[in-house]
C-alpha positions as CSV (number, residue, x, y, z in Angstrom):
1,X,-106.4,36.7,36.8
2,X,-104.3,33.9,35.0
3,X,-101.7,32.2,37.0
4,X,-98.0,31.6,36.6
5,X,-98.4,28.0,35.4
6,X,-101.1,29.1,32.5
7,X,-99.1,31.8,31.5
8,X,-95.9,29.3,31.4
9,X,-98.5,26.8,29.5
10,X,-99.3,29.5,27.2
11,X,-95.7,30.6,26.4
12,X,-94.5,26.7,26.1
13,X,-97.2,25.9,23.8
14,X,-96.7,29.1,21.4
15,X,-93.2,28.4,20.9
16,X,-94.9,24.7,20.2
17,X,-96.8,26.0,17.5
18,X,-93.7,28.4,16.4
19,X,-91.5,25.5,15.9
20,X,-93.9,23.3,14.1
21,X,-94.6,26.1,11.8
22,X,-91.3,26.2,11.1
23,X,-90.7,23.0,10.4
24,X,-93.6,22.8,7.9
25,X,-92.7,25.2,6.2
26,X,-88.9,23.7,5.8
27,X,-90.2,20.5,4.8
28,X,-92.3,21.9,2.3
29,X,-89.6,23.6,1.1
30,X,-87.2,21.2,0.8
31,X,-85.7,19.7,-2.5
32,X,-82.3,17.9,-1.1
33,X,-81.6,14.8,-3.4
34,X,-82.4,13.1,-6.6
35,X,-86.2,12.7,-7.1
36,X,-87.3,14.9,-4.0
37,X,-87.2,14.8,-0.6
38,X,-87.9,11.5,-0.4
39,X,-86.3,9.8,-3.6
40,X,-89.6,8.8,-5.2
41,X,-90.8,12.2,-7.2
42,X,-93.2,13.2,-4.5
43,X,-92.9,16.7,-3.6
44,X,-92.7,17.8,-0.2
45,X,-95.4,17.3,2.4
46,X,-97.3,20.8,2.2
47,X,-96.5,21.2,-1.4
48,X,-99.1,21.2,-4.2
49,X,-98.8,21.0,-7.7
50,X,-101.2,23.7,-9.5
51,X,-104.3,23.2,-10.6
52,X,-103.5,24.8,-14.1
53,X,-99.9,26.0,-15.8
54,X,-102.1,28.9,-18.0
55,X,-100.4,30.2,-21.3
56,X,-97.0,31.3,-20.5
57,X,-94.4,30.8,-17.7
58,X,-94.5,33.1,-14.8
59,X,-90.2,33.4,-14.5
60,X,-89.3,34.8,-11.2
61,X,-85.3,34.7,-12.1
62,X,-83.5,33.4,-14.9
63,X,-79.3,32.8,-15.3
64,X,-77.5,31.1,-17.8
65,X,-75.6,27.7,-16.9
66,X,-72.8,25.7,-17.9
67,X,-73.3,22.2,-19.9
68,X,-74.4,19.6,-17.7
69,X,-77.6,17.2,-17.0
70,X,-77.8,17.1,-13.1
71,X,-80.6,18.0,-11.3
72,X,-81.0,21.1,-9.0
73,X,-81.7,20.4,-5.6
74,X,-82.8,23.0,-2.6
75,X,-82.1,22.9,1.2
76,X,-84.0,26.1,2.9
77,X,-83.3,28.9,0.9
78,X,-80.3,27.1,-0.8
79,X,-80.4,25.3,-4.7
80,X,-77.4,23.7,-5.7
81,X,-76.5,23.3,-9.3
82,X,-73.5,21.3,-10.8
83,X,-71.9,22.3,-14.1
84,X,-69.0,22.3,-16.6
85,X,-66.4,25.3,-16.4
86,X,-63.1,25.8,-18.0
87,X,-62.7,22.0,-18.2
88,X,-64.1,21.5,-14.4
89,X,-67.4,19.9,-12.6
90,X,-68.2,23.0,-10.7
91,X,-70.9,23.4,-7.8
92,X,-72.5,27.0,-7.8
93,X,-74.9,27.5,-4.7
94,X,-77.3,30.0,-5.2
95,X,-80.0,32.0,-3.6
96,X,-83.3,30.1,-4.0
97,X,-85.4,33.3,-4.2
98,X,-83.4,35.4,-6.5
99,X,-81.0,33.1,-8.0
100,X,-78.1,35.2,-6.2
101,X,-74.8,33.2,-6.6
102,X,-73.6,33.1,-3.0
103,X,-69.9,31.0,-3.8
104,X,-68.8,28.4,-6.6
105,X,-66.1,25.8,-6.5
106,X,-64.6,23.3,-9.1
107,X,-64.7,20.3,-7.5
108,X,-62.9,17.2,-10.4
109,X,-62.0,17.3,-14.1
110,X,-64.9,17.2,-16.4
111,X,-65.3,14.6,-19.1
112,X,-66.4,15.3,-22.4
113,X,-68.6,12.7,-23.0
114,X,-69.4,11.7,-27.2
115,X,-73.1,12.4,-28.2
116,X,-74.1,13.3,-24.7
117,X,-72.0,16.4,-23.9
118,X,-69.5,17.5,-20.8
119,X,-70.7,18.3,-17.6
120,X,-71.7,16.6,-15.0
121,X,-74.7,14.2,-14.9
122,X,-74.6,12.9,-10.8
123,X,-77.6,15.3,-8.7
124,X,-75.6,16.7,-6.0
125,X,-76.8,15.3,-2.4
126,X,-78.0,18.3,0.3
127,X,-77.3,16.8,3.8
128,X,-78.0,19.3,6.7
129,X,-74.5,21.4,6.8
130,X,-72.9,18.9,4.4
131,X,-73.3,18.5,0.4
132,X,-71.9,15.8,-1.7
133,X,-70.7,15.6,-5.4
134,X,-69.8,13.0,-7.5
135,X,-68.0,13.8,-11.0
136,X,-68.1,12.1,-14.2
137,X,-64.5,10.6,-13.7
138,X,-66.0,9.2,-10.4
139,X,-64.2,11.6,-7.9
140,X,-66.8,11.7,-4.8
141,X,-66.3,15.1,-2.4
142,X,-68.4,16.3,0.8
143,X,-68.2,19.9,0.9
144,X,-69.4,22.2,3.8
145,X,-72.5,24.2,2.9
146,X,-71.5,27.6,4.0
147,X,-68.8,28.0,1.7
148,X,-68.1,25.2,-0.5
149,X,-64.4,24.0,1.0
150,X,-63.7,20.2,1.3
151,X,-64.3,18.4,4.2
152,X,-63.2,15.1,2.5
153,X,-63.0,13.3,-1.0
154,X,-62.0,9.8,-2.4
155,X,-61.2,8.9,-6.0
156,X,-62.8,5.3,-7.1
157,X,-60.0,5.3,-10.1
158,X,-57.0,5.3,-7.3
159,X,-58.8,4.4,-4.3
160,X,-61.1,1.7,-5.5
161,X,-58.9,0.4,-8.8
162,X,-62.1,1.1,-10.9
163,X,-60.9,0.5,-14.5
164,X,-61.8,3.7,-16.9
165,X,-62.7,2.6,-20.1
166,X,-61.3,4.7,-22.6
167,X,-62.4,2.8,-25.8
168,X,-66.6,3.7,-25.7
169,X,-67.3,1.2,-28.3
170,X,-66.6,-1.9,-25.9
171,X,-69.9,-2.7,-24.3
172,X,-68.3,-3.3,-20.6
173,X,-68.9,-1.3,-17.8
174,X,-71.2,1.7,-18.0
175,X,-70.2,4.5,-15.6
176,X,-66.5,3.9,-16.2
177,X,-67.0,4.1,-20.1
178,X,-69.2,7.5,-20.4
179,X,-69.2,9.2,-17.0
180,X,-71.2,8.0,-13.5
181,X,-74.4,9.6,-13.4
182,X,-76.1,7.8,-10.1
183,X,-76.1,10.1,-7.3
184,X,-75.0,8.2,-3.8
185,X,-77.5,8.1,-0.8
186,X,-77.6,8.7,3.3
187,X,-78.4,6.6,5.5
188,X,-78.0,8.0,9.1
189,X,-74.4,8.5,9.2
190,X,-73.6,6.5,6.4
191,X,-73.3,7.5,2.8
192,X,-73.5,4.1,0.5
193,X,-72.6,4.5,-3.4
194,X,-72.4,2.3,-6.2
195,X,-68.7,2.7,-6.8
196,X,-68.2,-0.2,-9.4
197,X,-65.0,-2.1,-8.6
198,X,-64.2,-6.1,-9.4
199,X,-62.1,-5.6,-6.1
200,X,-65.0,-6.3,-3.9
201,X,-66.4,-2.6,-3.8
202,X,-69.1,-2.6,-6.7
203,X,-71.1,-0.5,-3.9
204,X,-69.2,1.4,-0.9
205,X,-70.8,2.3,2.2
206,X,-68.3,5.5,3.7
207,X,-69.0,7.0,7.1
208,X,-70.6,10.4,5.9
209,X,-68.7,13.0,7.9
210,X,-64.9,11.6,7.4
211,X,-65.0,9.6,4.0
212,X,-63.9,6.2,6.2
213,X,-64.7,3.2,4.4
214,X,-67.7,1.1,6.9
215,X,-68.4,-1.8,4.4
216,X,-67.6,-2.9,0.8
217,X,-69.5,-5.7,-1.2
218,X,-70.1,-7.1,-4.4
219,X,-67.7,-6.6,-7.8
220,X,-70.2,-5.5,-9.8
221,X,-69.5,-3.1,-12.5
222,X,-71.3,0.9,-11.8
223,X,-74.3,1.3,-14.1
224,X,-75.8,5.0,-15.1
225,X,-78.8,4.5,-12.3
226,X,-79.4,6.3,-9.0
227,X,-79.8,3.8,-6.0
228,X,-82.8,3.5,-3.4
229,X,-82.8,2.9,0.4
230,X,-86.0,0.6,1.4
231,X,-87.4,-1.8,3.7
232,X,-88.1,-5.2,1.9
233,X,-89.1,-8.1,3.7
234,X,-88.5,-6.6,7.2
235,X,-85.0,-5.8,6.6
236,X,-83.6,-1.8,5.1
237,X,-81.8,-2.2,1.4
238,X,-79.7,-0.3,-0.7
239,X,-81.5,-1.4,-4.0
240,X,-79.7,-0.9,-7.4
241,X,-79.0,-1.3,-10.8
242,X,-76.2,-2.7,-11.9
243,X,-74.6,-3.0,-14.9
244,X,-76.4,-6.4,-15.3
245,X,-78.7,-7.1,-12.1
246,X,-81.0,-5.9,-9.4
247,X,-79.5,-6.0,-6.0
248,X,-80.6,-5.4,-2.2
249,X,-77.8,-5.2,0.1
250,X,-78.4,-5.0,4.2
251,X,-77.6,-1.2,4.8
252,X,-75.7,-2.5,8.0
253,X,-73.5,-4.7,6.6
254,X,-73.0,-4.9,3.0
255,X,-74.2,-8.8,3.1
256,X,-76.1,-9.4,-0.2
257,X,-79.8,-10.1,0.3
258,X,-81.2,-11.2,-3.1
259,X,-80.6,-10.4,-7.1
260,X,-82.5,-10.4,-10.0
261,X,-80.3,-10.1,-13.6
262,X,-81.1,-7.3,-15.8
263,X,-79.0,-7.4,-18.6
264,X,-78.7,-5.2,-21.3
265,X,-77.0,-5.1,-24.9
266,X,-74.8,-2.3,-23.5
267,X,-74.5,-2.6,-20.1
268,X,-76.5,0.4,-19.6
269,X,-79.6,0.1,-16.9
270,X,-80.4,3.6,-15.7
271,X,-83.4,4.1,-13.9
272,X,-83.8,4.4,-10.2
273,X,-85.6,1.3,-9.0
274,X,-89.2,2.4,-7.4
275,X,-90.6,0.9,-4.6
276,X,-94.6,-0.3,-4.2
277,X,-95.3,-1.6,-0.3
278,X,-93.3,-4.9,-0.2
279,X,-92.4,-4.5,-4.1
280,X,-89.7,-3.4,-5.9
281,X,-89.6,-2.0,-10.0
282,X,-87.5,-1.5,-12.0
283,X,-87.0,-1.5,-16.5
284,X,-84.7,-1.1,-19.2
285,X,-84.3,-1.0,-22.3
286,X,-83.7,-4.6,-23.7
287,X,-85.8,-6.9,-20.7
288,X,-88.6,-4.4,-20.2
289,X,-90.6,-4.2,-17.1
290,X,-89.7,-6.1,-13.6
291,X,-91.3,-6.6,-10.5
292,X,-89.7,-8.6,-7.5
293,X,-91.5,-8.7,-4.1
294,X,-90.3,-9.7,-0.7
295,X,-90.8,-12.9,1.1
296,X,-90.4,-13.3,5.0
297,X,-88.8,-11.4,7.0
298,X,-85.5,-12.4,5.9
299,X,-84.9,-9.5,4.0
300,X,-84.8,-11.8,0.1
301,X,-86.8,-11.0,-2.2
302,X,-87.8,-12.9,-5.6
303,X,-89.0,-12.0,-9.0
304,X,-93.2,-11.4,-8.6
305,X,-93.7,-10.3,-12.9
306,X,-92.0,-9.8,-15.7
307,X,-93.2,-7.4,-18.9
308,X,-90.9,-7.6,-21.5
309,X,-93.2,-4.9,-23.8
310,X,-92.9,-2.4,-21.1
311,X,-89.4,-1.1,-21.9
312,X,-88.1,2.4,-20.6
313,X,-84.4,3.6,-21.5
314,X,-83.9,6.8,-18.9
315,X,-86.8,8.0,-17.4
316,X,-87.8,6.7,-13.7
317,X,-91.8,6.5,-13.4
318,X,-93.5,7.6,-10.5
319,X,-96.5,5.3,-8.3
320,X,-99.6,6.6,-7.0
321,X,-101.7,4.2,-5.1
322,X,-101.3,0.8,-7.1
323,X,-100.1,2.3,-10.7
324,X,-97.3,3.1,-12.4
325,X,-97.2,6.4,-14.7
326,X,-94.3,7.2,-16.7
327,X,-92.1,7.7,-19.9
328,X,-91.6,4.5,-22.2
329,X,-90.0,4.0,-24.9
330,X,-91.5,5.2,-28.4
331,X,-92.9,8.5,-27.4
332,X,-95.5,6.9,-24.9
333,X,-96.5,7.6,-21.6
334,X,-98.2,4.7,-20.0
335,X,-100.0,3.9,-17.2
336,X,-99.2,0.0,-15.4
337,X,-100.9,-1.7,-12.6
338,X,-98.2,-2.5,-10.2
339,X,-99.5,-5.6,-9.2
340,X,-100.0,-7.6,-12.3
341,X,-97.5,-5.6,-14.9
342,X,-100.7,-5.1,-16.8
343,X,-100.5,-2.2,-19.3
344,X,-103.5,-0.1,-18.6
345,X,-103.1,2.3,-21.4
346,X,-100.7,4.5,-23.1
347,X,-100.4,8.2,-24.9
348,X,-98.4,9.4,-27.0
349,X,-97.0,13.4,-27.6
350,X,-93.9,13.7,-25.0
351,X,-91.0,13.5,-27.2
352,X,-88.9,10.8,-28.6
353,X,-86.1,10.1,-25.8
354,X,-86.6,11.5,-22.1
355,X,-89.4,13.3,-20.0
356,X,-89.3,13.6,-16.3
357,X,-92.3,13.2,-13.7
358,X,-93.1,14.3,-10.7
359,X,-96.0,14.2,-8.3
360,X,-98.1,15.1,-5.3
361,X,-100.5,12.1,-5.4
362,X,-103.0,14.0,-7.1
363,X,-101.5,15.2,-10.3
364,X,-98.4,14.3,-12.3
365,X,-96.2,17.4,-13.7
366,X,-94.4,15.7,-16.9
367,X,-91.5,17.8,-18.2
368,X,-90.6,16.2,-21.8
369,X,-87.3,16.4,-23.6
370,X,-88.7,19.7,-25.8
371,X,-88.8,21.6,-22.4
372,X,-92.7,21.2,-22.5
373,X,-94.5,20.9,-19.5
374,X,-97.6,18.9,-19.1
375,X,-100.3,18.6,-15.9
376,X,-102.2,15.0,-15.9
377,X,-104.4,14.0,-13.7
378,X,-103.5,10.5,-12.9
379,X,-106.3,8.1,-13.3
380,X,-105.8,3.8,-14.3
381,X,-109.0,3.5,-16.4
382,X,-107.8,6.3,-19.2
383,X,-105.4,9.3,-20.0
384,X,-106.7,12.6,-18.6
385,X,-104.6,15.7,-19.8
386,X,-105.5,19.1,-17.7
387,X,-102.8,21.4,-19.3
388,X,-99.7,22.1,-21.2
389,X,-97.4,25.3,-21.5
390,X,-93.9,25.5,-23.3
391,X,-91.3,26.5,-20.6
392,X,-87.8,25.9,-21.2
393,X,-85.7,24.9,-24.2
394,X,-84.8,21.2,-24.9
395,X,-84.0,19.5,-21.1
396,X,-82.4,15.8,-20.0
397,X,-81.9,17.3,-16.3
398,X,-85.1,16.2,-13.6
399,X,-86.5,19.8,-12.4
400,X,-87.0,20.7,-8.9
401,X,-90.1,21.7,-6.7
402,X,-90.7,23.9,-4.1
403,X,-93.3,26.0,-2.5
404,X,-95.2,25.9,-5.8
405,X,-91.9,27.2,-7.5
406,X,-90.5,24.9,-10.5
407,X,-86.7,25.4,-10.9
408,X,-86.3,24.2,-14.3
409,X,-82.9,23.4,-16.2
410,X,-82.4,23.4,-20.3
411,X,-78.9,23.6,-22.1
412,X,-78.0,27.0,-21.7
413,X,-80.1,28.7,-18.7
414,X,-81.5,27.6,-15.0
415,X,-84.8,29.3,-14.4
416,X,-87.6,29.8,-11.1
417,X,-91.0,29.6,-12.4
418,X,-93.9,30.2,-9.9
419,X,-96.4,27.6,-10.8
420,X,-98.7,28.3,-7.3
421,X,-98.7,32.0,-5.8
């Protein structure tokens, strides 16, 4: 006969295993922010990338979209995409199954932007019940998940004295010239952005829930690059890219810990720095490839190598163990050893201007500008290709990832591809 206390045991430790299913299967599910769940192009933990992509996509659902190069992002069985409407940013929240629109809302003015197109470029951020947006015009909202009303929202032009450049031809500034495109972070309860005011608030660190302004520091002018939160040195940074340096600022306080200049002919810098153990990456166009590397524990950090060959214009690479594999300039993808700068090789056939990657540690999944996808299997000695399959029309927007599902965005349509059954 089994007794009470086994039978309690029993129970306890099934809703044990229940729970932890549960929360695999969340997590590998997940898609929240710019560059994956964890900002660094990794999918989830229980995700996979496929082994091969075959002949033709396998679309599950298909809609058309509004004009725009922001990413998709997924929280459960939510994606959020941003797009231009009637003159408006809007943020449509969709079914991630089915591609069901469950409610839409226009959340800032839209900027039509020369060369590039309107629509908005910043990823929207998934936070638990809460999902920020950042327009073009640098209007920042936090909406409520379940049905897209404001919880609160701040205006860098009239809040922060951020100067929009209407003249595009002067090479000042970056995202007040042609529209901010780097998506903010969280941090706890924080939400820290580079907002890109001379006043003393070139990055903003606001209390998530209620908008109320924790820290300001720096006057740096906002560049087009996402940020990264990571420990350097013993301390947690916000790491970014201005319009003409590398910073890391102490998360707590705002205090600046170190910078490294990047300048560029047009005050441009894009990518999302990357982050290697106790190093830190970053490129552009005009200085080419940087590495700094922390030193103490005081949280400073100094320049480690410098490649000034290895120039990249948009695309953020990815790391797997101690290389670098991404999109350079001149149609080559490359492969760098992290801890010289070394150039281990290069190939060529992605396009001329953008391709995104994206990982699971054992394969790359390389979506170029053409909207053709390509499998490699990552390796530093040479260039191994495994597969390639056309799947979308021409694409600047990062795709998503989930459950072996690839949510990919061209100009005109947003579609679910089942990569893994």
């Amino acid at each position: 006969m089994v007794s009470y206390s086994s039978q309690v045991k029993r129970v306890i430790w099934s809703i044990i295993a229940v729970l932890g299913l549960f929360n695999e299967v969340a997590q590998a599910g997940d898609w929240p922010k710019w560059r994956g769940p964890s900002a660094d192009a990794y999918v989830a933990k229980g995700d996979l990338l496929p082994n091969m992509l075959g002949n033709t996509p396998k679309v599950l659902w298909k809609i058309n979209v509004g004009s725009g190069h922001s990413a998709v992002v997924i929280q459960g069985d939510l994606l959020a995409i941003s797009e231009e409407k009637d003159g408006f940013e809007v943020l449509r929240i969709l079914e991630k199954h089915t591609g069901k629109e469950l409610w839409k809302t226009a959340y800032g003015q839209t900027y039509p932007n020369d060369g590039f197109g309107a629509g908005p470029r910043c990823t929207p951020l998934f936070n638990e019940e809460l999902i920020y947006v950042q327009t073009c015009r640098g209007k920042l909202s936090c909406l409520r998940v379940k049905d897209g009303s404001t919880v609160w929202s701040t205006d860098y032009q009239k809040n922060f004295n951020v100067k929009w450049i209407v003249n595009k031809a002067q090479n000042i500034g970056a995202a007040s010239r042609r529209g901010y495109s780097g998506t903010p972070l969280v941090d706890g309860n924080h939400l820290i952005c580079q907002v890109g005011s001379k006043d003393n608030a070139g990055v903003v660190c606001f209390n998530k829930h209620n908008g109320k302004v924790i820290w300001k520091s720096q006057n740096d002018l906002a560049s087009y690059a996402s940020p990264l939160i990571a420990e350097i040195s013993g301390k947690k940074q916000f790491i970014t890219l201005t319009t003409e340096r590398l910073i890391g600022i102490d998360t707590t306080n705002g205090n600046m810990l170190w910078n490294e200049p990047v300048p560029t002919r047009a005050f441009r810098n894009v990518l999302t720095p990357v982050s290697t153990g106790n190093n830190i990456i970053v490129a552009s166009h005009s200085e080419g490839m940087i590495c700094v590397s922390g030193r103490g524990k005081s949280g400073k950090a100094i320049l480690k190598w410098k490649n000034p060959k290895l120039k990249i214009n948009l695309s953020t690479p990815v790391i797997i163990g101690k290389h670098l594999y991404g999109f350079a300039e001149k149609d080559r993808f490359i492969c760098v050893d992290t801890r010289t700068g070394k150039l281990n090789w290069e190939e060529r056939g992605f396009g001329s201007f953008y391709a995104s990657a994206l990982t699971d540690g054992k394969k790359i999944l390389v979506l170029g500008q053409l909207g053709e996808l390509v499998l490699i299997r990552p390796d530093p000695n040479k260039y191994e290709e495994i597969d390639r399959m056309q799947v979308c029309g021409k694409s600047w927007s990062f795709p998503g990832y989930s459950s072996g599902r690839l949510f990919v965005r061209d100009q005109k349509t947003l579609q679910c591809v089942q990569l893994l059954k």
